[in-house]
N, C-alpha and C positions, 0 to 999 in steps of 0.2 A: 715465597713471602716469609716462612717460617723460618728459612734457610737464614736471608738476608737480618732478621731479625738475632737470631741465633749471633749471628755475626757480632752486630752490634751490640748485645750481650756482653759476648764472649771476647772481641777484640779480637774474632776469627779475621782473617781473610781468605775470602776466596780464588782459587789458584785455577786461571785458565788450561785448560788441560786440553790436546788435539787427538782425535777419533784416527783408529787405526790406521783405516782406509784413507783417510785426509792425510797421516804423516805418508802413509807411501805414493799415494801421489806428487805431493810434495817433496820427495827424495827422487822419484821418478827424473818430476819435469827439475828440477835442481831450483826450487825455489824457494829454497830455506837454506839455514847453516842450521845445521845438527850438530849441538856439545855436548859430548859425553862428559858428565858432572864425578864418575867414578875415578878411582887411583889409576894408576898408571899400568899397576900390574894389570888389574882386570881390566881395561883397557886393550891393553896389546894381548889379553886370552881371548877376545872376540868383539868387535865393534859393528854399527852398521857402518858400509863403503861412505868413504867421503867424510865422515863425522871426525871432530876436533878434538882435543881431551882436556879438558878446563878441570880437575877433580875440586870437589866441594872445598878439602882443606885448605885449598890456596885461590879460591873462583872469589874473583872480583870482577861485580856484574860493568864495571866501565870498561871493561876488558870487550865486552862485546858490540860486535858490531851492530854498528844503528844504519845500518843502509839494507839488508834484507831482513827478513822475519826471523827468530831467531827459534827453536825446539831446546829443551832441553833432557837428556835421559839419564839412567843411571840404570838400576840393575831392577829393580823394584819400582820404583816412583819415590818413592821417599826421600833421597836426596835429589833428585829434579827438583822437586815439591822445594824445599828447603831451597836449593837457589832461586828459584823461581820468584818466592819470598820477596829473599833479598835482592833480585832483580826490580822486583816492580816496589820496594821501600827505596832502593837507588832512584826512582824516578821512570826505570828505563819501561819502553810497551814495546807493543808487538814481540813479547818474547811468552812462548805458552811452553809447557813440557807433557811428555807422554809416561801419564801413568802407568801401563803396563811393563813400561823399564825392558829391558834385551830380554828380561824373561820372557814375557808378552810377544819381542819383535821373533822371537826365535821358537815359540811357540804356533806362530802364525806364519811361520815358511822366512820371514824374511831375510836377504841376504848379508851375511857376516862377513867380514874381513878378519 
């Protein structure tokens, strides 16, 4: 309640963010598109398998697709957070991102490309 208040305060918005556990099941069964929001370079230094490369300086959220769920990461959360944003100021939903960023996914065992 104090959150939602804050918000409307602040002209925060709140950014759907997906639970560790939740994105690898969802990479698992392949039921999401996972965009890496990072640059190219860091990109091709380590990705999760499958994941796309949209980086923040050029990410236009009609770029993404509206027919599965959409993640978004980066290396931190902070630029996820940031398109995420401007994902859901576009209009677009069902698009969440994972704060923990590759730090987090590779902190937590998971598989890089």
């Amino acid at each position: 309640m104090l959150a939602g208040l804050f918000n409307r305060l602040t002209g925060s918005v709140s950014v759907p963010a997906i639970a560790h556990d939740e994105l690898v099941r969802a990479h698992q069964q392949r039921s999401c598109v996972i965009v890496d929001v990072r640059e190219p370079h860091e990109f091709n230094g380590g990705h999760i398998p499958g994941a796309v490369n949209h980086p923040l300086s050029r990410f236009d959220p009609d770029s993404l697709t509206q027919d599965e769920p959409v993640v978004l990461i980066c290396q931190a959360g902070g630029r996820s957070a940031t398109a995420l944003r401007r994902a859901l100021s576009a209009g677009r939903q069902n698009v969440r991102h994972y704060a923990g960023g590759m730090s987090g996914w590779r902190a937590h065992g998971g598989p890089v490309a």
